[in-house]
N, C-alpha and C positions, 0 to 999 in steps of 0.2 A: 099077718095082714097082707094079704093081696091088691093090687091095685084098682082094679076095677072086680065086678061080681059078677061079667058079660064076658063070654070072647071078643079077643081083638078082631076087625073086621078081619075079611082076603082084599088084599090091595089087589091093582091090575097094573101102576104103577108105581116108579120111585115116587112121584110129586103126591100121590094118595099114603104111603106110605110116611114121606118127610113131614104133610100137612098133618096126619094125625100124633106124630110121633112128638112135635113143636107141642101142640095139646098137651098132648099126656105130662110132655118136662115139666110145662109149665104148674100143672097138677101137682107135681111130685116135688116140687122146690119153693114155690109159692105158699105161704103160711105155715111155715115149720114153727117148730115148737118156741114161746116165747119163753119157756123155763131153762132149755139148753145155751150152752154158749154160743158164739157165731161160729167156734170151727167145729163145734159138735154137729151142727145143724150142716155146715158144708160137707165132714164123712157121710153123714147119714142119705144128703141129697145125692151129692154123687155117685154113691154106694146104688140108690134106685137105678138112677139114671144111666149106670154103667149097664143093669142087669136089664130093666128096659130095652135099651139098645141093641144090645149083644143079642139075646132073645130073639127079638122083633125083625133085625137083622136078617140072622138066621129062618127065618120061619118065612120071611117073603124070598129068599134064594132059595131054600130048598125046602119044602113044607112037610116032606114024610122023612126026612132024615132025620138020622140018630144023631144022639149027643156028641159021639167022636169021630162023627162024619161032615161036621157042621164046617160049612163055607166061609162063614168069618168065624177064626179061633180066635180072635182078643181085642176086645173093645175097654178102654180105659183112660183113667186119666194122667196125668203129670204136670206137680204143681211144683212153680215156684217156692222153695223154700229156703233158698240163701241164696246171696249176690250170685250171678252168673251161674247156679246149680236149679236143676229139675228132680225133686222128686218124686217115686213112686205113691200114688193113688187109688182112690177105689177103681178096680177093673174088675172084668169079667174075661177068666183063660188063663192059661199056664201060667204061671211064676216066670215074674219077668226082672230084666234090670230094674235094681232101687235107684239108680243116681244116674243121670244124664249130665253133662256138661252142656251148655249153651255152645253151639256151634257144631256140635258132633252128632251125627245121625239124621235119620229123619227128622224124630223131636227137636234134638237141638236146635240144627236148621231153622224150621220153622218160628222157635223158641226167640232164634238173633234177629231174623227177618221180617217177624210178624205176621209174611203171608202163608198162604197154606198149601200143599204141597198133595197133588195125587201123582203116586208112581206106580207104573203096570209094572215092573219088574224091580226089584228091591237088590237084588245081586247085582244090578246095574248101575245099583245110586252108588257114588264115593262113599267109602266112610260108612255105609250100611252095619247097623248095630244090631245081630241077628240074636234075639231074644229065645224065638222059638224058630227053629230049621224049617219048618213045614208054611213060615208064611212066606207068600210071594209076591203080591201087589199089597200096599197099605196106602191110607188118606189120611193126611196129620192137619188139621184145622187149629189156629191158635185162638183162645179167648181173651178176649179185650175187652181193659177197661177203656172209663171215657176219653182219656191225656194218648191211646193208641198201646197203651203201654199191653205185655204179653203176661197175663197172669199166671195162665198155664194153658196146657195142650190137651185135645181131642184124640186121643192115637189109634186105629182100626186097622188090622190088618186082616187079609184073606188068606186062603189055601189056591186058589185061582189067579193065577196070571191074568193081570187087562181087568179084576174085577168092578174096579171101581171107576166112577166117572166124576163132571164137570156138576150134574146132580148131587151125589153122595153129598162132594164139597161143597154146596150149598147150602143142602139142606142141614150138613152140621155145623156148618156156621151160622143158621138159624136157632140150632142147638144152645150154641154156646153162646150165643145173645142173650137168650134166656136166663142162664147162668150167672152171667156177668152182672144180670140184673140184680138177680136175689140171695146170689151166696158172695159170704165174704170171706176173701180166698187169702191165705196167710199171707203174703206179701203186699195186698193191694194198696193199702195207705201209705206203706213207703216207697212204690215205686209212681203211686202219683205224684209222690212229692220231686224225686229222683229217679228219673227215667234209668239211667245211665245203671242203674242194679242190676237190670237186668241184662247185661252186656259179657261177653266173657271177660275176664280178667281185672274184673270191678275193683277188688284191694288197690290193685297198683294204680286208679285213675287219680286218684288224687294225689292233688298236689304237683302231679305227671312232671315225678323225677326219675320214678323207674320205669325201665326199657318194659315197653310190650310186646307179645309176640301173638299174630292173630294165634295160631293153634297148637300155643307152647305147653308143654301138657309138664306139671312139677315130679310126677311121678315115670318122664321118661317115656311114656307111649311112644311106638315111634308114629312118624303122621301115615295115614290112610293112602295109598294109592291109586291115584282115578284108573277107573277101569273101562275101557277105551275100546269099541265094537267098528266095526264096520257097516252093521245092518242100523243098529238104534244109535242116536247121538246121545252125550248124558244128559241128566233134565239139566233144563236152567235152574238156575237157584239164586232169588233175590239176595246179597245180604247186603247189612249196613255197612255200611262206609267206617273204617275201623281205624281210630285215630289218637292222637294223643290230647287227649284233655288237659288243660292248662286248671288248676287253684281257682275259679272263681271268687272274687272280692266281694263284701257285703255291700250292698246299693243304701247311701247316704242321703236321710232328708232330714232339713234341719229347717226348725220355725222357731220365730221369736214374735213374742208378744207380751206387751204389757212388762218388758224390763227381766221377762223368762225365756228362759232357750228349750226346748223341747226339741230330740236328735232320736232318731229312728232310724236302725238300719236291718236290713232284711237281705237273707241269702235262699234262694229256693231249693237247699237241700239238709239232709242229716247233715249228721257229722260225720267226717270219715274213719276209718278205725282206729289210723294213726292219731288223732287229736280226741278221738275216746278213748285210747290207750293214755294218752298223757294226762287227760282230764281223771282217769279211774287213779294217776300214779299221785297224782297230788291229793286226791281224795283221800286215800287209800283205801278205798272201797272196790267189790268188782263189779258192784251191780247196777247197770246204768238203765236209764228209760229205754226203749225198744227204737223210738222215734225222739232224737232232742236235735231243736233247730238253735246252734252254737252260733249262728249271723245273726239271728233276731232278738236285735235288742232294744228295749225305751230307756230312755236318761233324761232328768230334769233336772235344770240348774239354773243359777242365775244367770243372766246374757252378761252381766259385768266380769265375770267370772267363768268363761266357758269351760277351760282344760279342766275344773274341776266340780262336776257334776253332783244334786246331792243326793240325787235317787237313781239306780238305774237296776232296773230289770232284768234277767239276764239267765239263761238256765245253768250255765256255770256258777253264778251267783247264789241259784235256790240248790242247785243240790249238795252245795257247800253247807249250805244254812239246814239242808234237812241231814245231811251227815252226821251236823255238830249236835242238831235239836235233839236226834236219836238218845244221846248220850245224859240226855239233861232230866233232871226229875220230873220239870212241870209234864216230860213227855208221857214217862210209866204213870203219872198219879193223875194227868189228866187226860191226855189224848187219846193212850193206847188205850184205856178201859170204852172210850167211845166208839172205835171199832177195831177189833183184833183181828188180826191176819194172820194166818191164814182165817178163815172162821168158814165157809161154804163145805159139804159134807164132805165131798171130793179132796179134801184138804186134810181132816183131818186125823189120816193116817200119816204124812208127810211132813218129815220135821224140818218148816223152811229155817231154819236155824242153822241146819247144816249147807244151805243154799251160800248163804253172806250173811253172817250173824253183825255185820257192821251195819247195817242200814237197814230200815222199814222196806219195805218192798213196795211202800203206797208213796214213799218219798213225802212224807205228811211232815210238813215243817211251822215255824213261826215265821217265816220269812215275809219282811214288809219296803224291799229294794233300797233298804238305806244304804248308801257310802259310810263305812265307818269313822275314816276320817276325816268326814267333813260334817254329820247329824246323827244323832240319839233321838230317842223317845225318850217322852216321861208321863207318866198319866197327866189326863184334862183333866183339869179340878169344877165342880158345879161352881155354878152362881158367880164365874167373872167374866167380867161383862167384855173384857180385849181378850177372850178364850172362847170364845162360843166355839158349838158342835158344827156339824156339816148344816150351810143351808138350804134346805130341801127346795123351801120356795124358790131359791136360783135355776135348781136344776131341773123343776118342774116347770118352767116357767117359757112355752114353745113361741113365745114371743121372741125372745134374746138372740141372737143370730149366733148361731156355728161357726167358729172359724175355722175348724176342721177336728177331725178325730180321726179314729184306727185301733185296731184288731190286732196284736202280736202275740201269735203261738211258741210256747216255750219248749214243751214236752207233750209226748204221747206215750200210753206204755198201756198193752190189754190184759197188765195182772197174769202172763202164762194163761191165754184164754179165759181167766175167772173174771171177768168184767172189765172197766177202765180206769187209767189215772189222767186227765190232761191239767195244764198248767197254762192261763193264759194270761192277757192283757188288754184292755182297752183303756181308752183315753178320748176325752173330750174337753176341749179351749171353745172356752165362749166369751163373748166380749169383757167379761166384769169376772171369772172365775174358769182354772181347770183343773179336772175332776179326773183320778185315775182309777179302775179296779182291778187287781188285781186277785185270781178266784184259781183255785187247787179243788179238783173234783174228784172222788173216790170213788166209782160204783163197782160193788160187788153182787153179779147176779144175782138175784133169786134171794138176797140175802140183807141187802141195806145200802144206801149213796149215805155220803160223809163231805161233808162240802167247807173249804175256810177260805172266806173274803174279807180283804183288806179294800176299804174305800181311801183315796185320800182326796182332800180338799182344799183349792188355796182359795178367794178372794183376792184380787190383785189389788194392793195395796194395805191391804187391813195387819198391820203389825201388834206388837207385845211389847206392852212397857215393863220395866223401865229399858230393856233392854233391846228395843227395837227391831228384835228377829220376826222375818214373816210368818202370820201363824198358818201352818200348815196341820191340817187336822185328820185321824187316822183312825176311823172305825174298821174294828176288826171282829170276825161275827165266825162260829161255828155251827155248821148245821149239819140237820140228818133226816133220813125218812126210811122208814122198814119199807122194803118190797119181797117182801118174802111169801106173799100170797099174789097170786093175779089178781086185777083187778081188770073188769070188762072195758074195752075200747082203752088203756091205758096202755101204752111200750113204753117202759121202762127205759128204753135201751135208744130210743127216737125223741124222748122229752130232754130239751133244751137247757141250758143251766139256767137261764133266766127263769121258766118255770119251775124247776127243782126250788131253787133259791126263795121263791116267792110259796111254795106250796110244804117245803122241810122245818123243822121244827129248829129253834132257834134255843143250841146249847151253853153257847158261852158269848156275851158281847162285850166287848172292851174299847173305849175312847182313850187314844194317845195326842201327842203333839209334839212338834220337832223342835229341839235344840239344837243350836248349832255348837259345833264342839271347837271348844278353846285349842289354838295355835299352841304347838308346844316351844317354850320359852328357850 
């Protein structure tokens, strides 16, 4: 399948060739396939777009030249795909380096800096990473997300000295606007969350007790040599300000109402290796979420009793509890038959058994944020009257004024491209009751979402005789819905959990209520 069914126009200049070229991306990445994954859909865009470019390129420099006489020899990309590393992408042209370092080369450069970089002579840049001998001028544009962050690079080189200009570099950062729009490029949701990934020497930022070295290479390269003319100066080269990052502390808010304490704290990044290493060693698991925010926590407790809270939310807390849940029968006899993993075609050659046979890979647990040492569940019994269920009329009721609420994200993880698992939280206090949810989200493209929500309920002041515990009330709900066919105008992939939840089939519902657990004597 070819792009168009017409020849491409004859430009007369770059701005007629850039303007159509912005078109065509757009063409070619705008509405991809809603049955592929998102990074299937990014090979395949870029793959056009690489061949587009390269081509089109070529044909307005030199229109009656042969294939191995062509003026730019390699238009491609390089993507973010680990802390401080660039890898190789779809491109168009000789076999080139697989891995760049953040800082080293043209890419890299660009990659630390963010801004973009045209150089008429490439023996003259420091540090030149000469891929193929034959290029001499190259334009390296970076692609940004919204936070400024560098997802990946634009990289073009020529056979001509002085090829490119102030044009070129615009109109591919018109390019990669496009891009940034509609492809989602492996690293992006973790470097919105944590700028600082994208930096060289990202392991050591944390915590910042080990010594960094702007361009200390582990395997001993020795550093680059500027290379120093008489006639041309070397180009400028923006970079960041290269520093030692100190441990950031998680930001503490704490409300009380109604004789409750409600404590929220929030950190704006993952977690670092070093405290997913400790977290994996106490698990004993190796397989952690892709994205888990370890500052973002909710806790509830009585305000007479603060240091010891009797719910608290926590992703160290759930994937403790989906660790243990793995192991337990209610999980083989009820959960696992509700959706099996692997299960998508693509899967099932590959025995993830041999991946981490300790843990679910969807991290699907029973977890309901209780303190062990301080509250249990035990089923709600019908028909007693100091037990009632959640009540609904409270929380529907937009008369009642808000004393405040909130959104805490636990985990993200994209299944190794086969869909999503998030893990979150909200919470709402309103004068006379607050109400927490807590919702585990499974989607497997093309294949089925698997959803378990836990509501909890208090009424402020409404207690249990005889023994006077606040009745705290815990609906817990499993849901599903096949998406294993398209359906028109529906993305599976853009629908909301509030409409999954409202719109998935309802597998298993369960009423609990909180005990408080006896002091040991």
């Amino acid at each position: 399948m070819t792009l168009e069914t017409v020849s491409a126009p004859t430009f007369t200049s770059k701005q007629e060739l850039y303007d159509w070229l912005v078109k065509q991306v757009e063409g070619l990445v705008n509405g991809l396939s809603k049955r592929f994954t998102p990074q299937a859909n990014l090979i395949v865009g870029l793959s056009n777009v690489a061949a587009l470019c390269f081509y089109e390129l070529n044909r307005f420099y030199s229109p009656g030249a042969a294939l191995e006489k062509l003026q730019v020899n390699w238009f491609g990309f390089y993507l973010f795909q680990a802390p401080g590393l660039l890898g190789l992408g779809p491109f168009q042209g000789r076999p080139a380096c697989t891995e760049i370092r953040v800082g080293k080369g043209l890419c890299g450069t660009v990659a630390e800096s963010g801004e973009p970089l045209v150089v008429q002579n490439v023996h003259e840049f420091p540090g030149h990473i000469a891929c193929d001998s034959a290029s001499k001028s190259e334009v390296v544009v970076p692609v940004l997300i919204e936070n400024g962050s560098v997802v990946a690079v634009i990289d073009v080189d020529s056979t001509e000295l002085g090829n490119f200009s102030q044009e070129d570099q615009e109109g591919l950062q018109r390019v990669a606007a496009v891009l940034a729009q509609h492809l989602d490029f492996p690293m992006a949701r973790a470097l919105a969350v944590n700028p600082a990934l994208g930096l060289p020497g990202y392991s050591a930022l944390a915590g910042g007790e080990k010594a960094l070295q702007l361009h200390g290479d582990a395997d001993g390269d020795p550093k680059p040599t500027p290379v120093t003319t008489t006639a041309v100066a070397p180009p400028a080269v923006t970079r960041i300000s290269f520093v030692k990052v100190a441990a950031r502390q998680p930001d503490v808010a704490v409300k009380c109402v109604n004789g409750w304490q409600l404590t929220r704290t929030s950190l704006g990044r993952i977690m670092t290796q070093d405290e997913a290493q400790q977290l994996q060693d106490s698990l004993g698991i190796s397989a952690l979420p892709e994205i888990a925010f370890q500052g973002n926590t909710l806790s509830v407790g009585p305000e007479s009793d603060r240091e010891h809270p009797w719910l608290r939310f926590s992703v160290e807390a759930l994937m403790r509890n989906a660790a243990q849940y793995y192991r337990t029968e209610e999980f083989e006899t009820l959960v696992h038959p509700q959706l099996r993993i692997p299960v998508s075609a693509g899967w099932e050659s590959f025995n993830f058994q041999t991946y981490d046979p300790h843990v679910d890979w969807a991290w699907r647990n029973n977890f309901f944020g209780l303190v062990p040492e301080q509250v249990s569940l035990v089923a709600r019994p019908e028909g007693v009257a100091d037990a009632p269920g959640i009540n609904w009329d409270v929380l529907k009721d937009t008369s009642l004024p808000i004393l405040f609420y909130g959104h805490v994200d636990l985990m993200e993880d994209d299944l190794h491209d086969r869909g999503m698992v998030t893990s979150s939280v909200k919470y709402r206090v309103m004068s006379s009751a607050f109400f927490v949810l807590f919702r585990h989200l499974v989607r497997i493209d093309s294949h089925q979402i698997w959803m378990r929500e836990v509501r909890v309920f208090h009424e402020f002041g409404k207690t249990r005789s005889p023994s006077g515990v606040p009745h705290i009330v815990f609906l817990e709900q499993l849901r599903s819905m096949s998406i294993a066919e398209p359906v028109d105008g529906v993305d599976w992939k853009a629908m909301s959990p509030d409409a999954i939840s409202a719109k998935a089939d309802v597998l298993l519902s369960r009423e609990w209520m909180l005990e408080k657990v006896e002091a040991a004597g």
